[in-house]
C-alpha positions in Angstrom: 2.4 11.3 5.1 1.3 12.4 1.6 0.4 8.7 -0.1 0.8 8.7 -3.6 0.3 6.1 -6.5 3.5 4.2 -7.2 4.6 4.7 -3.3 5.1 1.0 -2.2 4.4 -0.5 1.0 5.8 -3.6 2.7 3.7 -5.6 5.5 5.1 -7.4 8.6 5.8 -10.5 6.4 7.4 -9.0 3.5 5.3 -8.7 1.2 5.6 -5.6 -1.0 2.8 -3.4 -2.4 2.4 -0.7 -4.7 -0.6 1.8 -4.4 -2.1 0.9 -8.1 -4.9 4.1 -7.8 -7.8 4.9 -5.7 -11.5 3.6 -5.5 -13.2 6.9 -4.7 -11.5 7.4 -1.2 -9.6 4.4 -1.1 -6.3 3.3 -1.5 -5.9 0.2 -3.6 -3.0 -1.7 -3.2 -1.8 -4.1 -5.9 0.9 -7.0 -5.0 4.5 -6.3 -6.7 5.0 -9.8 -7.4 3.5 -10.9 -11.0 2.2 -14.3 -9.5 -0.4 -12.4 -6.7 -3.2 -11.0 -8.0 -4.8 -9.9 -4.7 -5.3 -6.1 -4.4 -6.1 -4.6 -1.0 -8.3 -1.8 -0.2 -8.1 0.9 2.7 -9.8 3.9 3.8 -7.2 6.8 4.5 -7.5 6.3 8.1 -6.5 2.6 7.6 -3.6 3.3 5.8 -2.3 6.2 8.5 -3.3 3.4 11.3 -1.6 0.7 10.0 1.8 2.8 8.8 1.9 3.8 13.0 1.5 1.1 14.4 4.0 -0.9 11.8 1.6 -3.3 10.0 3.5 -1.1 7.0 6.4 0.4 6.3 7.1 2.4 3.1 9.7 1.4 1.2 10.2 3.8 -1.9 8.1 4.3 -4.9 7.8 6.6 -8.1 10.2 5.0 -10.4 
């Protein structure tokens, strides 16, 4: 899977997230919701890891 900035995430409890950009490597994901201000960070492997074993699921993105 080709991860992209806007593409949007959404974890086992429902939280959504957007990837925001990168940090050299990294993904950083930043919270949809206006009240969380906690971005997360992941290594590609990380990402590809948790979207197969379904700590992730994409949901859209690119608006």
């Amino acid at each position: 899977m080709m991860i992209q900035k806007k593409d949007r995430f959404e974890n086992k409890r429902g939280k959504v997230y957007e990837i925001a950009g990168k940090w050299g490597r990294d993904f950083i994901l930043a919270p949809i919701e206006e009240a969380d201000d906690e971005c997360l960070i992941y290594t590609p492997g990380e990402m590809e890891e948790f979207l197969e074993t379904g700590c992730f699921k994409s949901v859209g993105g690119k608006k």
